[in-house]
C-alpha positions in Angstrom: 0.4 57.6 55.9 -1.4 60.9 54.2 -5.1 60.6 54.2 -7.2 62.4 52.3 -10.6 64.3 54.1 -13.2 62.3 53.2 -15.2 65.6 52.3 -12.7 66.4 49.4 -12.8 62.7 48.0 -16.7 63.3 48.3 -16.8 66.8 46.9 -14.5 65.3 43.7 -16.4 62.4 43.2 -19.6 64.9 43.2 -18.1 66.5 40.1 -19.6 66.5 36.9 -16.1 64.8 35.6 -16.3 64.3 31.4 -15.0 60.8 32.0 -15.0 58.5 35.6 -12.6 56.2 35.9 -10.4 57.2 33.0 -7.1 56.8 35.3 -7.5 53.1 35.5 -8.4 52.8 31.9 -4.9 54.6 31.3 -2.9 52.4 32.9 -4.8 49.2 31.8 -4.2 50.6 28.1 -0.5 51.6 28.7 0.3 48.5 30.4 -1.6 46.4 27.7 0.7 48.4 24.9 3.6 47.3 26.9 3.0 43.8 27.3 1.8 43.5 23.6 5.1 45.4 22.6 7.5 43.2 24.1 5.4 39.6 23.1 5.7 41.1 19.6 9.4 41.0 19.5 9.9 37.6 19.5 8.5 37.9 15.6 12.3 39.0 15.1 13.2 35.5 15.6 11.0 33.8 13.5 14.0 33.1 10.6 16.6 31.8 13.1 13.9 29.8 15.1 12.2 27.7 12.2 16.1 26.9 10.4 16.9 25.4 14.0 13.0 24.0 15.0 12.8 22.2 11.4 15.9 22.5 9.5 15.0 24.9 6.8 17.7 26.9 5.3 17.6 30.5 5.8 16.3 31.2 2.5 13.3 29.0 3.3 12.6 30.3 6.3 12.4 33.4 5.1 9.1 32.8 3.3 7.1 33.1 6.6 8.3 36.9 6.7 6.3 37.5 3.4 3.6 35.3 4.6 3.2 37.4 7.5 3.3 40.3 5.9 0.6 39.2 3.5 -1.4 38.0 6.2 -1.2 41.3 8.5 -1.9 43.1 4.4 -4.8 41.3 4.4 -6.5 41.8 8.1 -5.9 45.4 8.0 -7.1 45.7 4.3 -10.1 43.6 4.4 -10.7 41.7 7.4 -10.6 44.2 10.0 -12.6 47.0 7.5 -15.1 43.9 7.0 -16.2 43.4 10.7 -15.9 46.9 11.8 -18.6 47.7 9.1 -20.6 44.4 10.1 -20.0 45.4 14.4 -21.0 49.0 13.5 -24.4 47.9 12.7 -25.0 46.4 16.2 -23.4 48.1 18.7 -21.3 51.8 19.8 -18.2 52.8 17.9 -16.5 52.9 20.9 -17.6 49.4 21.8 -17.3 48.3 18.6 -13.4 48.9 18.7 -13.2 47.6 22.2 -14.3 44.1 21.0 -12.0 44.3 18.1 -8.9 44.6 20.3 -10.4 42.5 22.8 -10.4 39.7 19.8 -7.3 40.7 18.1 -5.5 40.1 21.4 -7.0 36.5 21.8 -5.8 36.0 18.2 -2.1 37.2 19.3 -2.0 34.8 22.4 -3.5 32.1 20.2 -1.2 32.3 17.5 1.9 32.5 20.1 0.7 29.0 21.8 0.5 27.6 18.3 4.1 28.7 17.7 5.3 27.6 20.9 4.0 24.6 21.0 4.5 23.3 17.3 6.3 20.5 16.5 5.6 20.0 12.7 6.1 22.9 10.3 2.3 23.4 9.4 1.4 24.0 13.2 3.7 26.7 13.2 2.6 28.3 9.9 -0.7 28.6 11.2 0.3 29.9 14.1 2.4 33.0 12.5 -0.9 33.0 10.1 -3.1 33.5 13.2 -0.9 35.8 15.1 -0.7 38.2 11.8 -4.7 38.0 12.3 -4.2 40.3 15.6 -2.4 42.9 14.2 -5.3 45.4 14.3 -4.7 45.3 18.4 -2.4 47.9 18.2 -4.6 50.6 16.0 -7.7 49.2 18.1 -6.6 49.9 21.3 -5.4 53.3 20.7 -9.0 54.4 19.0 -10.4 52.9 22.2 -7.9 54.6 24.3 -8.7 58.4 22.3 -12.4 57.6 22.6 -11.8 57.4 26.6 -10.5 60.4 26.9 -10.8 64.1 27.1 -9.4 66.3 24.1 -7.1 67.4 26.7 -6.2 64.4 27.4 -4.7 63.1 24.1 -1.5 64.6 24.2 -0.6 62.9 27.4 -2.3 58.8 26.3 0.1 59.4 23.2 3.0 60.2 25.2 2.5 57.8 27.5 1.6 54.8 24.7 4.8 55.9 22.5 7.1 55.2 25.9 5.3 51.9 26.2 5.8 50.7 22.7 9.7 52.1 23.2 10.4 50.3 26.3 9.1 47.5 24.7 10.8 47.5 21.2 14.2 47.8 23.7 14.0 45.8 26.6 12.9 42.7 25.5 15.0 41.8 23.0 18.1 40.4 25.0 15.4 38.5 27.2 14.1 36.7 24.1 17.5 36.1 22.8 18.5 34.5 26.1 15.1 32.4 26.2 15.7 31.0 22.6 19.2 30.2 23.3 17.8 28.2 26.7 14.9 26.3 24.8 17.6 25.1 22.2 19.6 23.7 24.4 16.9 22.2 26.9 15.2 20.8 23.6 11.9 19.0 23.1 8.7 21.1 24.1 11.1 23.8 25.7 12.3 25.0 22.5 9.6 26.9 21.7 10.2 29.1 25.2 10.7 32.6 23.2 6.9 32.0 21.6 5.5 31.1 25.5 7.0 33.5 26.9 5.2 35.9 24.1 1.9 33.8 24.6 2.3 34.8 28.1 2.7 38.6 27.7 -0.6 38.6 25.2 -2.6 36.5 27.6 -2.1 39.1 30.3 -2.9 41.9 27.5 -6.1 40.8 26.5 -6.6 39.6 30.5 -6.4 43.7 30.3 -8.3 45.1 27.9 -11.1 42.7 29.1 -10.5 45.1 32.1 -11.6 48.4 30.1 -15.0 49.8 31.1 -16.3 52.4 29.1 -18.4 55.1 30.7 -21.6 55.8 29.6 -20.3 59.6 28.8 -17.9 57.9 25.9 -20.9 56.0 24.7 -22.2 58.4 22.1 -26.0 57.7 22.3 -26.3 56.0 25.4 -28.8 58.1 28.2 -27.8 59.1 31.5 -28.9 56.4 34.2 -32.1 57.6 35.7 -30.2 58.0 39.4 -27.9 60.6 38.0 -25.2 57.8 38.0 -23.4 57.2 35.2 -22.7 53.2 35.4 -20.0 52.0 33.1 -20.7 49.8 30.3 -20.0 46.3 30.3 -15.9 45.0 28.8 -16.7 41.9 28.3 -19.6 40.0 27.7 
């Protein structure tokens, strides 16, 4: 195995670098983007699910597209502008959007166990009314993600969170298919299976972006620790 001389990990850690620990902020925001991507797709099935789930005809079922759509109107439009303004007065910007995705990804794994786990119509409603609620995840995470990084750097996050969102607009959507399909014919609580199988993939999104550390550097405002350290600020509280 190649080691590295412990002088030139020293002499690099040494460096006055603009932002430590960005690599592993990277890949937690890449990874999260994935995940999130792919749970999202299983909003395509939302018509065909609820006409099998409850019996609605296509043309009812159809409603809970424009409910979404008010809904996600709605958080970006007024919720999410509301608590950024009321956030801004108590903390960092950058902090301030990390605990906006952190709680728009809750909301998405939230609203996905309601889904899954509905057996009455009004359950489920709330859960796709919930789920809409976390649509600001997406915009949230990538002003966190350009706050983390150098201006050199943006070119490469947006490349690499534009091949997460593809992969995940593709790949998943045969799985999801397949795992509706299954849960219909298993019946009872497993035919929800597309929605826990998206609860799943948001769970381990916000399990990552409670993994995002900001360094002091990003923190506009925040002084240098007296050591000459720069310790990251807390993710999660």
């Amino acid at each position: 195995m190649l080691r590295w001389p412990r002088s030139l990990i020293t002499t690099v850690a040494d460096q006055d670098l603009p932002l430590p620990g960005i690599s592993s902020n990277m890949i937690i925001v890449v990874t999260a983007f994935l995940l999130a991507s792919i749970g999202r797709q299983a909003l395509q099935l939302i018509i065909q699910y609820a006409s099998r789930r409850f019996g609605w005809t296509i043309a009812f079922a159809s409603f809970l597209i424009s409910f979404k759509g008010a809904v996600n109107l709605a958080a970006l439009l007024v919720v999410l502008p509301w608590l950024a303004t009321r956030l801004g007065r108590l903390m960092i910007p950058v902090l301030k959007d990390l605990r906006i995705t952190q709680g728009s990804a809750a909301l998405l794994a939230v609203g996905a166990v309601l889904m899954a786990a509905a057996a009455r119509p009004g359950v489920f409603i709330a859960g796709v009314g919930v789920l809409s609620l976390g649509s600001g995840f997406y915009s949230a995470l990538r002003s966190v993600a350009t706050a983390l990084v150098t201006p050199e750097q943006v070119g490469v996050l947006n490349t690499a969170v534009a091949m997460a969102q593809g992969v995940g607009d593709l790949v998943p959507g045969p799985v999801l298919v397949v795992a509706f399909r299954r849960g219909i014919v298993l019946g009872g609580v497993w035919t929800g299976l597309p929605y826990g199988v998206a609860a799943l993939l948001f769970m381990g999104a916000t399990c990552l972006v409670c993994g995002i550390r900001i360094p002091k550097q990003a923190a506009v405002g925040v002084p240098e620790a007296e050591d000459g350290v720069d310790e990251p600020l807390e993710s999660c509280a």
